[in-house]
N, C-alpha and C positions, 0 to 999 in steps of 0.2 A: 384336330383343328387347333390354331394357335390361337392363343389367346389374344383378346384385343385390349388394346391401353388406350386411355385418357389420360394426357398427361396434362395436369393443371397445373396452379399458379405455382402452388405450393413447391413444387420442384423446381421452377424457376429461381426462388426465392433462395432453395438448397443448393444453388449455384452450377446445378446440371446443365450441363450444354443441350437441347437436344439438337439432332440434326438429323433431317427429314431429308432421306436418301429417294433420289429415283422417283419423280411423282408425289411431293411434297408431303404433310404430315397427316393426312388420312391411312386408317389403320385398313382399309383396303384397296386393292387393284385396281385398273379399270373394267379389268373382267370381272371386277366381284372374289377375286381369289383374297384371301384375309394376308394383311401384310405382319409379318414377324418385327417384333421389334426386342433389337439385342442392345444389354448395357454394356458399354466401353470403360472400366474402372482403370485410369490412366496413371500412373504412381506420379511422374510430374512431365508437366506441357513443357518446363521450364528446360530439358535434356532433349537434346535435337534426336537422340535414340528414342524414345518414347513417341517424342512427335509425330517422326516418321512409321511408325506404327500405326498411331492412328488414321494418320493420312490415307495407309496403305487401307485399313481396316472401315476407313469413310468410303476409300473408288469403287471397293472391292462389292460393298454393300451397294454403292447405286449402280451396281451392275446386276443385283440380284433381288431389287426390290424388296431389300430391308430398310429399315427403319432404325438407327445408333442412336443411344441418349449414352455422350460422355459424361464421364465424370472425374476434376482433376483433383487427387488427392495433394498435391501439391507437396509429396513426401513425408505427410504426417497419417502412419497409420492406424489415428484415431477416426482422423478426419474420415478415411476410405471404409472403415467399419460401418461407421454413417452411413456413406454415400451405396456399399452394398446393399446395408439394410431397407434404401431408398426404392433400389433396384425391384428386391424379392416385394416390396410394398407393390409397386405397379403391376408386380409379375408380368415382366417381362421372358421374352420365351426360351433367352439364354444368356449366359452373362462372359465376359471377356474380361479375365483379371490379372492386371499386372501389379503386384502386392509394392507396396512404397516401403519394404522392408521386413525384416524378418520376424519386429513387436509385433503380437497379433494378428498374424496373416495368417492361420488359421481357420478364422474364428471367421470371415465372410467365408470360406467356401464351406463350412460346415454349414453355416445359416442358409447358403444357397442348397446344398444338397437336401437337407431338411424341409425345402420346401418344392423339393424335387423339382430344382430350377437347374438344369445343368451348368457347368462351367468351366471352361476353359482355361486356362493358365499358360501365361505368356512370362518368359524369361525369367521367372523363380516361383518357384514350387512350393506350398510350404511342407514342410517335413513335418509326417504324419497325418498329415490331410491334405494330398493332393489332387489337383483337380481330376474333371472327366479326362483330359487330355492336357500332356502342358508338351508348350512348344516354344523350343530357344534352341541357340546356336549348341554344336557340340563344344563346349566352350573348354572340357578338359583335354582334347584333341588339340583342337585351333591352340592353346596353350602351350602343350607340349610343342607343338611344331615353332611358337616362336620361339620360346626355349635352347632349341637345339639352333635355329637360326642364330640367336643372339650370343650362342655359344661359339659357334664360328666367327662369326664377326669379330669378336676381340679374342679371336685363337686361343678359346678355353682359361682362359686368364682374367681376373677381375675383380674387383668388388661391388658386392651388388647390395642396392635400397630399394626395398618393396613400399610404392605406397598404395595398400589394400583398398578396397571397398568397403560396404557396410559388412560387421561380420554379420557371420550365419545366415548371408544370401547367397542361394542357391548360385550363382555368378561368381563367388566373390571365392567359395568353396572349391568349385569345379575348376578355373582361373591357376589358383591356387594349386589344386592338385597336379593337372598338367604340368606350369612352370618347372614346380619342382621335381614331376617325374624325369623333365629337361634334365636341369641341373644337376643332377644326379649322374648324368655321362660328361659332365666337367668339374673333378675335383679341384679343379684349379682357381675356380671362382665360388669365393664367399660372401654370403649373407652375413652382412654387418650392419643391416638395420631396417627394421619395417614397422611402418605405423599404418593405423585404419582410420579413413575417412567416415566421415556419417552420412554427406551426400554426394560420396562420388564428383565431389566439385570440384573446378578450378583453380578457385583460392584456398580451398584445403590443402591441395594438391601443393599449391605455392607455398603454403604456411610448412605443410610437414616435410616437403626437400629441404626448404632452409634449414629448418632447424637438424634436418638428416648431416646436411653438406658443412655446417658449424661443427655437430659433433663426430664426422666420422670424413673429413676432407678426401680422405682415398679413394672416395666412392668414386667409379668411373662407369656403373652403368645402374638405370634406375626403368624398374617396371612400374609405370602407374596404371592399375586393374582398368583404369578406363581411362579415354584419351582426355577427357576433360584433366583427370589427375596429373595424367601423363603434359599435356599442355603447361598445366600450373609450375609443374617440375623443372621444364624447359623453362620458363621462364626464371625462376628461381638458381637457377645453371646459369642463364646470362646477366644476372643481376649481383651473382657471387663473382663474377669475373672466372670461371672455372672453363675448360676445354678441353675436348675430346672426352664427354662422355657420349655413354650410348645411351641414349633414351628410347624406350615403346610404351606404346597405350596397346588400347583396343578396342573396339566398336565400329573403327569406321564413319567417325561421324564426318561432318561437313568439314570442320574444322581441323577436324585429324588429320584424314585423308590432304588437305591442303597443304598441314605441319609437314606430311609425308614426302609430300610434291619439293616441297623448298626446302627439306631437311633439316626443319625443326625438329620431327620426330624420325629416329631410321626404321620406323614401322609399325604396323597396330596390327589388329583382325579387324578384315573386314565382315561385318553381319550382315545377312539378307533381311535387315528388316520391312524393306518392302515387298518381299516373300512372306516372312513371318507371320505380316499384319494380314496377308490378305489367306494365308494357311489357315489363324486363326478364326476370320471371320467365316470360311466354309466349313471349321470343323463345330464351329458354334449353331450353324443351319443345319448340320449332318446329325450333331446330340440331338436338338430339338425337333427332330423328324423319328427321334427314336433309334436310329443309328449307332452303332458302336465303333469305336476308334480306337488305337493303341494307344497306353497308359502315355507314352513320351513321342512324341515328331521329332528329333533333333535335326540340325540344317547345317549345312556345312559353314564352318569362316577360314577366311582365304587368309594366306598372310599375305598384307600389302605391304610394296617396297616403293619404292622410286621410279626401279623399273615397271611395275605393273598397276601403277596407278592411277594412271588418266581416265582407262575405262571407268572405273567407281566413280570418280570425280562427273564426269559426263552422263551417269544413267546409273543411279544406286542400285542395286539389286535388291 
């Protein structure tokens, strides 16, 4: 039997969303069946990838008569240790965690396991205590494969500027590993500069092209780990008055996917994050029924180009 919650003020207060899926926030059915209620630990609302996760991970629930209390770490994770520990407090019947970075991300799923609260893990893992199940894109695959794209496109020739993500996230690692297993069948293009973001943003993204494209002008092709980065880049490319480079991201977001359409960006990965979220949200009902899952779900990411980008645009996967 699951457990039933009251959720009172006090959570309100801790800035938790709830959100009463499917027959509002009564902890049971109309048949009397007891309703589950899963925490959504969001690393931040403010990244239209995240969002759409939850989104996927809200439909997915009032299709099955659970019960989501979000919670948006808003990329500090001190804040999210909180907000876990908020979680195991209600004992709720299983948790969804997307870690806000690589500080401390440990340290809630241990506290969730310890209170034999399952948990799930969405798009970074932490290393050495990984969830019951984590689920993200194959991201050293999807990597590789732009890679070797972006290798053709400027016919194995180039200078290339990495702007990373946060390190030692599980994304940022796998991204990384890929790329360069690319790169590796083009001797002919060198790495001559790379810096790491802390929030995968867009004015990070701005800030460290500029200062890539001041110290290193030759640069003609630039990977930003994420399209927000990769955006930032692109702008920083037409603000230097600089042409013909080649820019990519990767996620797929709203905005990406656009840059892709008009040729801001010559291309990203697209993620299934509204697969992801709703993969998630079943395999967080399948632990909490006792259930066993394999260690990883990886999901595939597409490369998008110009030519095959309208479908994402129209109906994200």
């Amino acid at each position: 039997m699951f457990r039933k919650i009251a959720v009172s003020v006090t959570t309100v207060a801790l800035a938790l969303s709830a959100t009463a899926c499917a027959g509002g926030s009564s902890s049971s059915s109309e048949g009397g069946e007891e309703q589950m209620t899963i925490g959504l630990a969001v690393a931040n609302q403010q990244a239209d990838f995240f969002n759409q996760i939850r989104q996927a991970v809200e439909g997915a629930a009032g299709e099955n008569n659970v019960k989501v209390v979000v919670a948006d770490a808003k990329g500090d994770s001190n804040t999210q240790v909180s907000q876990i520990q908020d979680f195991i407090t209600q004992q709720v019947d299983a948790i969804i965690y997307i870690p806000a970075g690589a500080t401390a991300a440990t340290v809630p799923v241990r506290a969730a396991q310890s209170a034999d609260i399952p948990i799930v893990t969405v798009d970074r893992n932490p290393e050495g205590s990984p969830g019951d199940t984590f689920i993200a894109t194959d991201s050293v695959a999807a990597a590789q494969a732009l890679g070797e794209w972006v290798g053709e496109q400027v016919g194995g020739e180039g200078n290339l500027g990495v702007i990373q993500g946060q390190i030692g996230t599980t994304p940022e690692l796998a991204r990384d590993e890929g790329f360069t297993t690319a790169m590796g069948q083009y001797p002919g293009i060198t790495e001559v500069a790379r810096q790491a973001s802390q929030q995968w943003a867009q004015d990070e993204g701005f800030q460290i092209a500029t200062d890539m494209l001041q110290a290193n002008p030759e640069i003609n092709i630039i990977f930003g780990r994420a399209d927000a980065l990769a955006l930032g880049a692109a702008q920083a490319v037409r603000t230097a008055g600089v042409e013909d480079v080649t820019i990519v991201g990767f996620d797929g977001d709203k905005a990406g996917l656009e840059a892709v359409k008009s040729g801001v960006l010559a291309a990203t990965i697209t993620q299934p994050t509204q697969g992801m979220g709703k993969l998630a949200l079943e395999s967080a009902i399948k632990l909490a029924k006792g259930e066993e899952l394999p260690a990883e779900q990886l999901q595939e990411g597409v490369l998008t180009t110009k030519e095959n980008v309208d479908p994402f645009i129209t109906e994200h996967p």
